[in-house]
C-alpha positions as CSV (number, residue, x, y, z in Angstrom):
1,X,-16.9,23.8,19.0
2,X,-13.9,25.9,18.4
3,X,-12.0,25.3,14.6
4,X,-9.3,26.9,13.0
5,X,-10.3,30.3,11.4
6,X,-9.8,28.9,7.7
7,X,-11.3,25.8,7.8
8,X,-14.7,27.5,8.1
9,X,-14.3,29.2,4.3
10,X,-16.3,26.6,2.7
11,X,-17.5,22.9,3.3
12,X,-15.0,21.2,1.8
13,X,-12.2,23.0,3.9
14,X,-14.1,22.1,6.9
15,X,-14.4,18.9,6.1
16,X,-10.3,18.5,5.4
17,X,-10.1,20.2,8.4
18,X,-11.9,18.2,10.8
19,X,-10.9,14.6,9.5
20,X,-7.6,14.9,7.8
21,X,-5.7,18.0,8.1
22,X,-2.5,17.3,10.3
23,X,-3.4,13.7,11.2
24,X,0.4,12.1,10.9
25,X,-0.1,10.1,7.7
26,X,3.0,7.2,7.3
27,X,1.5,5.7,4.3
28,X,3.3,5.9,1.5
29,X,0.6,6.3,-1.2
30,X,-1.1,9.1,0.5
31,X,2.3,10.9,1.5
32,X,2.6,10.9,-2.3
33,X,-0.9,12.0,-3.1
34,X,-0.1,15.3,-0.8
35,X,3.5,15.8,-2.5
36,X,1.8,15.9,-6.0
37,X,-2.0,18.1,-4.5
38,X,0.5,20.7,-2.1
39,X,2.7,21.1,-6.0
40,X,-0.5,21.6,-7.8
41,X,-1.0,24.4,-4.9
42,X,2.0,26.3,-6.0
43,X,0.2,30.2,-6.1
44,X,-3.4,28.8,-5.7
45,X,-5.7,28.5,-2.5
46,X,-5.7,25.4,-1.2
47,X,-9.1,25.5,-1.4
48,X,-9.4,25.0,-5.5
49,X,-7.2,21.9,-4.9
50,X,-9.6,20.2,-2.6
51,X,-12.5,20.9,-4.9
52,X,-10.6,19.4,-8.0
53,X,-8.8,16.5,-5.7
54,X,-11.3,13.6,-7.2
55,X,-10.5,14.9,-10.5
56,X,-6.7,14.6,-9.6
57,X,-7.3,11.0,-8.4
58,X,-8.8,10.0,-11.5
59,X,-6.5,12.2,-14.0
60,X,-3.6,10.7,-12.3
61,X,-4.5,7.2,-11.8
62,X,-5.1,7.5,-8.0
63,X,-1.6,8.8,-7.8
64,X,0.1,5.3,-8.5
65,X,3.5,7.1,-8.5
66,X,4.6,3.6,-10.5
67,X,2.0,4.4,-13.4
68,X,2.8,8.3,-13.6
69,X,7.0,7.6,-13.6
70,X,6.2,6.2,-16.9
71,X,3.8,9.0,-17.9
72,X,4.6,9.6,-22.4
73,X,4.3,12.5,-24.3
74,X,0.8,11.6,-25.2
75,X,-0.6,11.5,-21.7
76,X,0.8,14.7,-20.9
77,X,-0.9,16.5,-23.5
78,X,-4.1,15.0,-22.4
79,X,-3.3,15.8,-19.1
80,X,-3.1,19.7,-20.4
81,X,-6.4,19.6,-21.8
82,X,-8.3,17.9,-18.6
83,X,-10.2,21.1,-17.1
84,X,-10.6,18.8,-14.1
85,X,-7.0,20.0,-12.8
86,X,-4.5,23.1,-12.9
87,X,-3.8,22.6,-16.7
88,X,-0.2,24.3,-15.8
89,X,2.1,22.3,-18.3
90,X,5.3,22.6,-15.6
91,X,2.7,21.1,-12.8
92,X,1.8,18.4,-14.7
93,X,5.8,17.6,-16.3
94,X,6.7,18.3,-12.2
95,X,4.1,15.2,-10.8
96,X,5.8,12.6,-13.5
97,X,9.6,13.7,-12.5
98,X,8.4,13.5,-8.6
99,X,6.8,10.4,-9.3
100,X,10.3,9.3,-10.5
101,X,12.1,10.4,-7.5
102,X,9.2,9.4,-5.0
103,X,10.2,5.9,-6.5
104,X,14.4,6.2,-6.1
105,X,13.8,7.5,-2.6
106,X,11.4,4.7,-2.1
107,X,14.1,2.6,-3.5
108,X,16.9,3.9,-1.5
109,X,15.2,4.3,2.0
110,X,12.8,1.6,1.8
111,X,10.0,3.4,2.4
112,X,9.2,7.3,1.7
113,X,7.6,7.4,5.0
114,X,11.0,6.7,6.3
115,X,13.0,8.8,4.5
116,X,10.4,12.0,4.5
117,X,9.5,11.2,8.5
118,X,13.0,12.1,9.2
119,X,13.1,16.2,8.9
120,X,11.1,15.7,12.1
121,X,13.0,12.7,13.7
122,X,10.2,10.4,13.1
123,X,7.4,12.8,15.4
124,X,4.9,15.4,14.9
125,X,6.2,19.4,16.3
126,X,3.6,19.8,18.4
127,X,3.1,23.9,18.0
128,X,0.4,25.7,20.3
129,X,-0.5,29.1,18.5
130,X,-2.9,31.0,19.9
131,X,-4.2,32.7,16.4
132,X,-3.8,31.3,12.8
133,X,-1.5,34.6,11.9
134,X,1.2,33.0,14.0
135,X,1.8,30.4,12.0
136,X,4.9,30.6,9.9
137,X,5.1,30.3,6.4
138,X,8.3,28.2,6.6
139,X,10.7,26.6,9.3
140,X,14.2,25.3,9.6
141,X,12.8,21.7,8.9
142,X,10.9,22.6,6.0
143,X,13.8,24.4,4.1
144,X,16.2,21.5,4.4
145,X,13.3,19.6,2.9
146,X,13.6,21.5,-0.1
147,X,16.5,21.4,-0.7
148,X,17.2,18.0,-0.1
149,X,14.0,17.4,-2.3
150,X,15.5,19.5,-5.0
151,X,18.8,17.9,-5.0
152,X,16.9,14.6,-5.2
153,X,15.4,16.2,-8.5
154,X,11.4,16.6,-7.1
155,X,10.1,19.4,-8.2
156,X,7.8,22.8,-6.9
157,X,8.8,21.7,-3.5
158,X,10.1,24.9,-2.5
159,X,10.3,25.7,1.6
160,X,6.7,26.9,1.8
161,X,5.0,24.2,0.2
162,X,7.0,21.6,2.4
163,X,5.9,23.4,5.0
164,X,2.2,23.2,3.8
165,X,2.9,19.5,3.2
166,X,4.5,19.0,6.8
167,X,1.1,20.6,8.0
168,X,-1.1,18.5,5.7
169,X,0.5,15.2,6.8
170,X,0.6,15.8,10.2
171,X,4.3,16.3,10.4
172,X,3.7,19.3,12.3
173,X,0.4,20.2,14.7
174,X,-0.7,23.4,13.4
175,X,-4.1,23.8,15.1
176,X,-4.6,26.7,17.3
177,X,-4.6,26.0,20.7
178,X,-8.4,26.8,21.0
179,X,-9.4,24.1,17.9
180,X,-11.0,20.8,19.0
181,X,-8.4,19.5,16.6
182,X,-5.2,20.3,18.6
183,X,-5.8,17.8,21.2
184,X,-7.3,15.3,19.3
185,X,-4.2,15.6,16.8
186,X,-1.9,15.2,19.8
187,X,-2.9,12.0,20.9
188,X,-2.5,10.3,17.4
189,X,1.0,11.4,17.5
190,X,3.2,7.6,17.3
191,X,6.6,8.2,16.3
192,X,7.5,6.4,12.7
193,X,11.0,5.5,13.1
């Protein structure tokens, strides 16, 4: 069976690959989850983020955005001390001031699934690359993400990483057209909105 080229670096890629990479996610715990794990990213392999993601869900109370808006002092220096995650003081102050503005767009739109599904007018891009080095490191939809992210005050959500976070969440299908995944990805696609 035919995968994309990266998901066979290690297990735990292939793993993300086959079950969860690019599946459209409209829940808004787990949309949170990836803004916080695709931040953490930020000049890393995605790969040292999977293999310290159950350390993320516990260090971050299983990303209850609620619970980390009200993160003190205190828990951020513990939070720099936990070898469990990227110790990277401006990741860590960056999940607490997304979690704050997770919860005014929450507020705002009603739901974050509503409000993020929108840079793709509620459907996954269904792409069809032939080889993984056609895929673009960025896109029209994922730079006015960022900025409109940034202006909301979220932060390391620069164009790439949106991008990333489009592909992670199934905003966009980014399978080659040879993976078993593309298909399969394509018939879970329901529009949100």
């Amino acid at each position: 069976m035919s995968k994309c080229r990266w998901a066979l670096a290690s297990a735990n890629e292939e793993h993300y690959h086959d079950l969860e990479w690019g599946v459209p996610l409209h829940d808004d715990h787990k949309l949170f989850e990836f803004l916080i794990l695709e931040g953490a990213q930020a000049g890393l392999s995605w790969r040292t983020i999977l293999n310290k993601r159950d350390n993320y869900r516990q260090a971050f109370d299983h990303f209850d955005a609620t619970l980390i808006a009200a993160y003190t002092e205190h828990k951020l220096a513990a939070l720099a001390e936990n070898t469990g995650i990227i110790r990277n003081r401006l990741k860590i102050a960056a999940a607490v001031a997304n979690a704050q503005a997770f919860l005014n767009v929450q507020a705002e739109f009603g739901r974050f699934d509503t409000y993020i599904w929108g840079f793709v007018n509620g459907q996954t891009r269904q792409n069809h690359w032939q080889t993984h080095q056609q895929l673009p490191a960025f896109t029209p939809e994922s730079e006015r993400m960022s900025k409109d992210l940034q202006k909301r005050g979220f932060k390391f959500v620069g164009k790439t990483i949106c991008y990333a976070y489009m592909q992670a969440v199934g905003m966009v299908n980014d399978h080659t057209v040879d993976c078993f995944r593309h298909a399969e990805v394509q018939l879970l696609d329901i529009p949100s909105l």
